[in-house]
PAVOLUM-802458 format. One record per atom (N, C-alpha, C, O): y, z, x. Coordinates in nm, 3 decimals, always signed. Example, Ala and Ser with C-alpha at 12.3 -4.5 7.8 and 13.67 -1.06 7.14 Angstrom:
<pts>
<pt Y="-0.569" Z="+0.780" X="+1.319"/>
<pt Y="-0.450" Z="+0.780" X="+1.230"/>
<pt Y="-0.330" Z="+0.780" X="+1.320"/>
<pt Y="-0.332" Z="+0.846" X="+1.424"/>
<pt Y="-0.225" Z="+0.708" X="+1.285"/>
<pt Y="-0.106" Z="+0.714" X="+1.367"/>
<pt Y="+0.003" Z="+0.787" X="+1.290"/>
<pt Y="+0.114" Z="+0.804" X="+1.341"/>
</pts>
This chain:
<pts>
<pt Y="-1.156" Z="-17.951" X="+14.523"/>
<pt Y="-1.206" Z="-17.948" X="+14.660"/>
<pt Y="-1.289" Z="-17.821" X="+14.677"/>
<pt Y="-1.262" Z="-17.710" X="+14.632"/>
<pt Y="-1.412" Z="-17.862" X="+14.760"/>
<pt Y="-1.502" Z="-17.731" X="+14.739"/>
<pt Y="-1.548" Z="-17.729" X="+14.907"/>
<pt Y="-1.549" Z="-17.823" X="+14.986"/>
<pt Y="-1.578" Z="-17.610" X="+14.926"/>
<pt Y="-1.655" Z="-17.585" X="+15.102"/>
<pt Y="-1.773" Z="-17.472" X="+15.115"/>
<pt Y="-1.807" Z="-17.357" X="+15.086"/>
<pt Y="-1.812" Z="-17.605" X="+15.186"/>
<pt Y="-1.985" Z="-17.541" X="+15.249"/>
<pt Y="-1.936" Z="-17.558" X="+15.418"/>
<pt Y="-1.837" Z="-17.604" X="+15.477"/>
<pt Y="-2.068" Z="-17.493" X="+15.458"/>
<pt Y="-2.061" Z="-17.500" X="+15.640"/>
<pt Y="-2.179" Z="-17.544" X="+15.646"/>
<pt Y="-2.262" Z="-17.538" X="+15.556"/>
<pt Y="-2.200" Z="-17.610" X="+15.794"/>
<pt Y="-2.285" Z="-17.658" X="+15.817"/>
<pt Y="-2.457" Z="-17.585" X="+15.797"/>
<pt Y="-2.566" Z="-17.631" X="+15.765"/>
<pt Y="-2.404" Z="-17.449" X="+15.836"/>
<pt Y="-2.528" Z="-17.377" X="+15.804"/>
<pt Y="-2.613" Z="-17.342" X="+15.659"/>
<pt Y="-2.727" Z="-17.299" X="+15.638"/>
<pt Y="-2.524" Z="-17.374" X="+15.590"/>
<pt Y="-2.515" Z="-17.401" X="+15.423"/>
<pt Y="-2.610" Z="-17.518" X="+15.395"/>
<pt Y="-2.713" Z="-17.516" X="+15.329"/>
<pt Y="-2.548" Z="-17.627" X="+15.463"/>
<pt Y="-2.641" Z="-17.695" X="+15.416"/>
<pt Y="-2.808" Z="-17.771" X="+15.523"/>
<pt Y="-2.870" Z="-17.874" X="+15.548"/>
<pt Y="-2.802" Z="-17.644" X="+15.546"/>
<pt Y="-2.929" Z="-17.653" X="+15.696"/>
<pt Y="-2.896" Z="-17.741" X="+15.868"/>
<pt Y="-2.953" Z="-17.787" X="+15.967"/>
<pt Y="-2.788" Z="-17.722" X="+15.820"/>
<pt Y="-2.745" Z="-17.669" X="+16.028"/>
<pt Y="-2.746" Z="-17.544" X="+16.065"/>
<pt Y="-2.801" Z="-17.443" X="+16.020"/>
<pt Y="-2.661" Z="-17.572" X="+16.174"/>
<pt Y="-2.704" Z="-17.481" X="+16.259"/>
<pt Y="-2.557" Z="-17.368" X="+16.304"/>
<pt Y="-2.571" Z="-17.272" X="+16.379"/>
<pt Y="-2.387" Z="-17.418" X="+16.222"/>
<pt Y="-2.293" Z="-17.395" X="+16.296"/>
<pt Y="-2.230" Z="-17.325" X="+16.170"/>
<pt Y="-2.280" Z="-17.308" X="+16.059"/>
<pt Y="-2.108" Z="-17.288" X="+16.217"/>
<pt Y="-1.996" Z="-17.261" X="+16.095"/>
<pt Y="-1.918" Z="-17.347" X="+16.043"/>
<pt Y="-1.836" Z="-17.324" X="+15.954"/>
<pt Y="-1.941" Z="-17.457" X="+16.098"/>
<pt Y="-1.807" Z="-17.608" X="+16.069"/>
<pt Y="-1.803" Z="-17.593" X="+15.926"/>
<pt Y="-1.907" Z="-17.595" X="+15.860"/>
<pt Y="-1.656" Z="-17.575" X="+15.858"/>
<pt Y="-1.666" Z="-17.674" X="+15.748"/>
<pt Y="-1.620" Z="-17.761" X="+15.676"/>
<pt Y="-1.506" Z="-17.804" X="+15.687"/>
<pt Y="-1.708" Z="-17.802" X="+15.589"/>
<pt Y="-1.684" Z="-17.959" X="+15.487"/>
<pt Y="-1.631" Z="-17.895" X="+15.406"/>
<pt Y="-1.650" Z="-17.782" X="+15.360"/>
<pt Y="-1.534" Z="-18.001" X="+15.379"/>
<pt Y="-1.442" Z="-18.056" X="+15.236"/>
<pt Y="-1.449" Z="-18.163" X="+15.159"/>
<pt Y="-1.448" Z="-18.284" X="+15.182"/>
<pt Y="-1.456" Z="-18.101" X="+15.069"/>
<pt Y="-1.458" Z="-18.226" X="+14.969"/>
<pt Y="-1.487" Z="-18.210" X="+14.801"/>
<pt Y="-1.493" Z="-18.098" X="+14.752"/>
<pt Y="-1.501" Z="-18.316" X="+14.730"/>
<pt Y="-1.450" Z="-18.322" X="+14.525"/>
<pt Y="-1.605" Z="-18.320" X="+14.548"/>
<pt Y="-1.654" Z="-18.216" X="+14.504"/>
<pt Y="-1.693" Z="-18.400" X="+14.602"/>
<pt Y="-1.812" Z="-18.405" X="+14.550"/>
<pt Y="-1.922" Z="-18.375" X="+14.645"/>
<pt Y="-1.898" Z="-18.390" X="+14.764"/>
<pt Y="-2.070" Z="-18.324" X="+14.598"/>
<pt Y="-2.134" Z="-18.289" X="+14.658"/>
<pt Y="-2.209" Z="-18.380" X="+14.747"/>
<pt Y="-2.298" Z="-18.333" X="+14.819"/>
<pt Y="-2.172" Z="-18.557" X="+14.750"/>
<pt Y="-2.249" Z="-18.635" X="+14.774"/>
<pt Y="-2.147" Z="-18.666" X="+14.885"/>
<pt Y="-2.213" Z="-18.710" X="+14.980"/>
<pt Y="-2.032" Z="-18.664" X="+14.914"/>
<pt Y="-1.950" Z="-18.687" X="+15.057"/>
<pt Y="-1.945" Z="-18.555" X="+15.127"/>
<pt Y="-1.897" Z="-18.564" X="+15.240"/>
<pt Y="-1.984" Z="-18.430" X="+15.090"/>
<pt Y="-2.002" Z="-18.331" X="+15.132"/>
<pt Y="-2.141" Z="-18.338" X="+15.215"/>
<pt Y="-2.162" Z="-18.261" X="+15.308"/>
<pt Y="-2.217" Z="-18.419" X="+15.182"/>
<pt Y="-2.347" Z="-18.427" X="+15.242"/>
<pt Y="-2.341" Z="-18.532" X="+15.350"/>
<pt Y="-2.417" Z="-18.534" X="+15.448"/>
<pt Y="-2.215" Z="-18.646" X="+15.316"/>
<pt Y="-2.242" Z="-18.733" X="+15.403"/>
<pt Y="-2.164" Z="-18.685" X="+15.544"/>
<pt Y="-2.198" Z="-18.718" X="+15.658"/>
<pt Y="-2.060" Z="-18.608" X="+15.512"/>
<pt Y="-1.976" Z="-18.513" X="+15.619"/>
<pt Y="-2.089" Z="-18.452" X="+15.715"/>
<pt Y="-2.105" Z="-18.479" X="+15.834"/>
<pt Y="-2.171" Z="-18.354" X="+15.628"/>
<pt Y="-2.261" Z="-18.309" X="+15.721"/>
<pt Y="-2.368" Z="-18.378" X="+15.797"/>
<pt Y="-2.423" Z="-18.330" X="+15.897"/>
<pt Y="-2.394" Z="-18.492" X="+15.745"/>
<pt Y="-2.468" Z="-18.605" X="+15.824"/>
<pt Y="-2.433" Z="-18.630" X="+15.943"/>
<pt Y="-2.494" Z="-18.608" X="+16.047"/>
<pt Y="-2.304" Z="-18.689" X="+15.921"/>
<pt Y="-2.221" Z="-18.761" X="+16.043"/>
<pt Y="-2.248" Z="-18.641" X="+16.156"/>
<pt Y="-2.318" Z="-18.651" X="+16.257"/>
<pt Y="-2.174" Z="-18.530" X="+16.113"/>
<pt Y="-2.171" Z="-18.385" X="+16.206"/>
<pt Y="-2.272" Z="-18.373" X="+16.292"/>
<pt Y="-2.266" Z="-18.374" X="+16.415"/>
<pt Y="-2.353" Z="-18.363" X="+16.231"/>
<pt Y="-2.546" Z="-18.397" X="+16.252"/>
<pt Y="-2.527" Z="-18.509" X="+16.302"/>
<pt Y="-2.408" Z="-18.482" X="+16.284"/>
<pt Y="-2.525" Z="-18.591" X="+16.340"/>
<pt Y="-2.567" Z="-18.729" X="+16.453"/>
<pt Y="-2.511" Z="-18.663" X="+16.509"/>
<pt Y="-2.583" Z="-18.566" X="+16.535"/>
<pt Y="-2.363" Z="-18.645" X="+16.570"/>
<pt Y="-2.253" Z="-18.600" X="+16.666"/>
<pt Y="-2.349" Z="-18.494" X="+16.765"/>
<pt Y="-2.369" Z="-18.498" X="+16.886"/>
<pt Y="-2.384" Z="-18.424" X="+16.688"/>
<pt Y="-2.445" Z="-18.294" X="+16.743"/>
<pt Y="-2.568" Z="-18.327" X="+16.829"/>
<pt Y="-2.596" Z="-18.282" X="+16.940"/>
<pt Y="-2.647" Z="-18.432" X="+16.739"/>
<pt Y="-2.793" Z="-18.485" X="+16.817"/>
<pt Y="-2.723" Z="-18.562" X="+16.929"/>
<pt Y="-2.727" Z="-18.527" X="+17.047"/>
<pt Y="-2.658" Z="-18.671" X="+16.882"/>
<pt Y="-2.580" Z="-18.754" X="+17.041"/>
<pt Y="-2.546" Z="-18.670" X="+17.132"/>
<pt Y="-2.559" Z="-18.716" X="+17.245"/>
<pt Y="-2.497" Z="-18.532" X="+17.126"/>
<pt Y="-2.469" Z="-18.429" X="+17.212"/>
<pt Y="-2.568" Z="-18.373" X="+17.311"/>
<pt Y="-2.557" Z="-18.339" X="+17.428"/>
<pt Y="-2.696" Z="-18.375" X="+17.204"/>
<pt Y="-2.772" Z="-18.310" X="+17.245"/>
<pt Y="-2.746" Z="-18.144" X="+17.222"/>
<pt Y="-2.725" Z="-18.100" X="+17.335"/>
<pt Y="-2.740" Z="-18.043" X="+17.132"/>
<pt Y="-2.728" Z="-17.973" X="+17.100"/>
<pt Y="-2.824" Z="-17.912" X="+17.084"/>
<pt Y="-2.911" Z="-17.980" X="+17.031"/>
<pt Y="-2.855" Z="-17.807" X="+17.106"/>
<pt Y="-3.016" Z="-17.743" X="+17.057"/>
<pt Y="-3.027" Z="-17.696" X="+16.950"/>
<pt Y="-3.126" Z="-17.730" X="+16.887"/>
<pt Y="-2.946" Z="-17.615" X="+16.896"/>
<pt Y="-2.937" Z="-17.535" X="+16.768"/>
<pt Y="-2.924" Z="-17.641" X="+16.723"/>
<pt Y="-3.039" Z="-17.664" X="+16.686"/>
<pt Y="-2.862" Z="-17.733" X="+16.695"/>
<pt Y="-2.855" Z="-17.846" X="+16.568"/>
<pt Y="-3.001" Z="-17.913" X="+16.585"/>
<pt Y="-3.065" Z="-17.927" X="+16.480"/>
<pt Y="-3.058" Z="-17.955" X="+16.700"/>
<pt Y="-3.169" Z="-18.002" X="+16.725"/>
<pt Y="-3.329" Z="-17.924" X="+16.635"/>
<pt Y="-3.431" Z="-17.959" X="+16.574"/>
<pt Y="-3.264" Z="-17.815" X="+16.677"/>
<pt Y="-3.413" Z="-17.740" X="+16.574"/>
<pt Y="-3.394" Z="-17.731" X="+16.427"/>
<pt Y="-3.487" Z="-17.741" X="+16.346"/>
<pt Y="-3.244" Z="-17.708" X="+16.389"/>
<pt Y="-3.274" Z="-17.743" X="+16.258"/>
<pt Y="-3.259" Z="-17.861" X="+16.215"/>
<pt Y="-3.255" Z="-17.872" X="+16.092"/>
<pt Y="-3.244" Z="-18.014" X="+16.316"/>
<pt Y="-3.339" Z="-18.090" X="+16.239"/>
<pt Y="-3.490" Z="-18.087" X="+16.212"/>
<pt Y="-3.565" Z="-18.140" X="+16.130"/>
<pt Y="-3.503" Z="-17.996" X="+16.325"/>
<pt Y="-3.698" Z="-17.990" X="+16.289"/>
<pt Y="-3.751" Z="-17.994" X="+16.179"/>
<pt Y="-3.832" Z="-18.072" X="+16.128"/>
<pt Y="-3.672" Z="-17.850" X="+16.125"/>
<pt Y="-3.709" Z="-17.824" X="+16.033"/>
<pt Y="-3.672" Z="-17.863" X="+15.879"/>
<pt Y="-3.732" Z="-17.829" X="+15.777"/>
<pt Y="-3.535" Z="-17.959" X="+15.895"/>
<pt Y="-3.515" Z="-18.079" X="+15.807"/>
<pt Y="-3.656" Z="-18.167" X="+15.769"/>
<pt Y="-3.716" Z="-18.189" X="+15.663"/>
<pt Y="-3.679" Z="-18.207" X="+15.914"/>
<pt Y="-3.755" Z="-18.319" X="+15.903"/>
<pt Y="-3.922" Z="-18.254" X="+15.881"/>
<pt Y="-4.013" Z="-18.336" X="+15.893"/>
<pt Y="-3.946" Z="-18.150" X="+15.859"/>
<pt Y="-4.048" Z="-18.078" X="+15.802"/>
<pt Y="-4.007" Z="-18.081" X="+15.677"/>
<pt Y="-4.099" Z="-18.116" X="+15.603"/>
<pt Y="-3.912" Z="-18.058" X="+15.625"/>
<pt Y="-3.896" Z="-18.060" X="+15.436"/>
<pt Y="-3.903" Z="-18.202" X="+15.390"/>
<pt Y="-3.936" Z="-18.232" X="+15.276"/>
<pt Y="-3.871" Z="-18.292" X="+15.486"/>
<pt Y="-3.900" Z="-18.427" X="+15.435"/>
<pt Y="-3.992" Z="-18.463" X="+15.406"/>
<pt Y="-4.016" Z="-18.537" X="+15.310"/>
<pt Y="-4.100" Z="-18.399" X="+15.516"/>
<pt Y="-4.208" Z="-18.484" X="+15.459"/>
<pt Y="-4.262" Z="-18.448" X="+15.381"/>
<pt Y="-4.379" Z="-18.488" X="+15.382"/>
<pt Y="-4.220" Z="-18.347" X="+15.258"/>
<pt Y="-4.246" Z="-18.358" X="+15.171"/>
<pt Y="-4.174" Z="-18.412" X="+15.041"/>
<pt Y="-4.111" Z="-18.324" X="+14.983"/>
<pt Y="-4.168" Z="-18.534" X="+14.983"/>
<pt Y="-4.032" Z="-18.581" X="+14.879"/>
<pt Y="-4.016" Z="-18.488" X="+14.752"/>
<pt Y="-3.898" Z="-18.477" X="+14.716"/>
<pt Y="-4.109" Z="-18.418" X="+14.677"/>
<pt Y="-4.064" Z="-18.308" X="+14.592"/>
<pt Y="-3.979" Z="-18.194" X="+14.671"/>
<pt Y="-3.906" Z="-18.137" X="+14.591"/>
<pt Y="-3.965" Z="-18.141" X="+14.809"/>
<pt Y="-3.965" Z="-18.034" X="+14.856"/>
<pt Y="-3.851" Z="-18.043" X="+14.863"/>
<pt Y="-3.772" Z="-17.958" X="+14.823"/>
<pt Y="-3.814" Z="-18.184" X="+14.932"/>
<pt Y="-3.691" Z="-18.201" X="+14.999"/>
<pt Y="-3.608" Z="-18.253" X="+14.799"/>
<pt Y="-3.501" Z="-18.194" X="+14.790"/>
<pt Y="-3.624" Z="-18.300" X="+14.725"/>
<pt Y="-3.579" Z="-18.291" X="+14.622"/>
<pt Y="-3.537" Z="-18.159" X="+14.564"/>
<pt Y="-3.424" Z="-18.153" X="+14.515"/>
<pt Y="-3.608" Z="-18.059" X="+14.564"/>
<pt Y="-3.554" Z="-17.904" X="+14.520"/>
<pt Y="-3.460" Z="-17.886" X="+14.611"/>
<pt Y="-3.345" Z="-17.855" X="+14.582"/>
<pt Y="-3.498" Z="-17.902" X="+14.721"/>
<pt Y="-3.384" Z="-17.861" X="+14.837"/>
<pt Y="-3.281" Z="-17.909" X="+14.764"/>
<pt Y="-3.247" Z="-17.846" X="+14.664"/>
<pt Y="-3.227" Z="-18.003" X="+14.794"/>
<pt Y="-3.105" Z="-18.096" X="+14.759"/>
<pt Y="-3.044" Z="-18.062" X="+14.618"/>
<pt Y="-2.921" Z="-18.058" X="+14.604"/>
<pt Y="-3.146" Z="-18.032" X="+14.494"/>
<pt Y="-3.130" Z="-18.026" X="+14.396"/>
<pt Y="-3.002" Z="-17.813" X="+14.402"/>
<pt Y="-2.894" Z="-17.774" X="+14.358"/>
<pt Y="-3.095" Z="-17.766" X="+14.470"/>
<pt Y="-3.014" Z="-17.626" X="+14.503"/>
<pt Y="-2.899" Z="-17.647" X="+14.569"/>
<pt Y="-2.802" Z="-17.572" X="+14.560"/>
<pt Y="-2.903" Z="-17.745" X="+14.637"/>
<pt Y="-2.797" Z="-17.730" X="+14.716"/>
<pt Y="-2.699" Z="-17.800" X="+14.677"/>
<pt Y="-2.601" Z="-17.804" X="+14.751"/>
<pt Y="-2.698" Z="-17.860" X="+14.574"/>
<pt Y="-2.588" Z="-17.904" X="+14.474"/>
<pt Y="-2.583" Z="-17.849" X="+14.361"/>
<pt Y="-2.502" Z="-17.899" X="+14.283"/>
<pt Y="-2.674" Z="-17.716" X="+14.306"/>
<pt Y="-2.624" Z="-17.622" X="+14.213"/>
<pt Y="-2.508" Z="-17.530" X="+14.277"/>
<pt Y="-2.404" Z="-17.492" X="+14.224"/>
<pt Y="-2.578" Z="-17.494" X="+14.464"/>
<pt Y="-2.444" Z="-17.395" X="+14.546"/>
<pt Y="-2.340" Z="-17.450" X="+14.503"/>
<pt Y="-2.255" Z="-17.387" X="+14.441"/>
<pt Y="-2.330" Z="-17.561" X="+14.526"/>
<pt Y="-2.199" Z="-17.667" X="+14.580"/>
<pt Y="-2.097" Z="-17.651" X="+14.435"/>
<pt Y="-1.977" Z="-17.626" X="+14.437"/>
<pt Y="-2.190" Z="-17.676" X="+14.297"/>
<pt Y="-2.153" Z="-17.695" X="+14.170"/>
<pt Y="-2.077" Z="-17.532" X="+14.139"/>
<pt Y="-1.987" Z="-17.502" X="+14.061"/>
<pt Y="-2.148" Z="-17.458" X="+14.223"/>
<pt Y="-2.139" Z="-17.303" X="+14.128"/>
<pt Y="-1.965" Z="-17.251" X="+14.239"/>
<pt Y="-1.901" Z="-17.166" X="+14.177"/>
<pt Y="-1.905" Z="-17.287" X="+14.362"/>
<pt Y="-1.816" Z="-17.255" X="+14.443"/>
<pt Y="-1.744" Z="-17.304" X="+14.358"/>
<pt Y="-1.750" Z="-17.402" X="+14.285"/>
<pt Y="-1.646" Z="-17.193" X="+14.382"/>
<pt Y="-1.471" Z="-17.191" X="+14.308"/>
<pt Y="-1.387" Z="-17.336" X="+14.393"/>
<pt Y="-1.392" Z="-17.367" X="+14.512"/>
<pt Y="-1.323" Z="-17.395" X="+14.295"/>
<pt Y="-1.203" Z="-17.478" X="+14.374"/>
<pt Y="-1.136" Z="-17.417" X="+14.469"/>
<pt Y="-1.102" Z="-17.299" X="+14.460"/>
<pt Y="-1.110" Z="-17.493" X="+14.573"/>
<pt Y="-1.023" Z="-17.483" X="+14.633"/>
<pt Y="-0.865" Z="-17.535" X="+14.605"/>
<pt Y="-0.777" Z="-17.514" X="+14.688"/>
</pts>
């Protein structure tokens, strides 16, 4: 079991995810992320902005992701 926070993986908060793999760790922070937009949240709101600025690029947002499952890989067990 390994933990990131939301701001870890480009939110905006301290919440954090648990989890064995880096791919339900992402889907945790997804969900979080809708919750937050349904809220209407601002801080979560701008860093989707700027999510959705790395998207549009598909190499960009690939490095992204790609780092952010070396973080995920390189954290000690819990």
């Amino acid at each position: 079991m390994k933990t990131m926070t939301c701001k870890q993986l480009g939110g905006a908060c301290d919440v954090e995810f648990h989890a064995d793999t880096f791919e339900r760790l992402a889907e945790m922070s997804r969900q979080h992320g809708m919750e937050m937009f349904q809220k209407g949240d601002q801080a979560h709101l701008e860093a989707m902005k700027k999510m959705e600025e790395l998207m549009k690029s598909p190499n960009e947002m690939q490095l992204w992701i790609e780092g952010k499952k070396r973080e995920f890989d390189s954290l000690p067990n819990e």
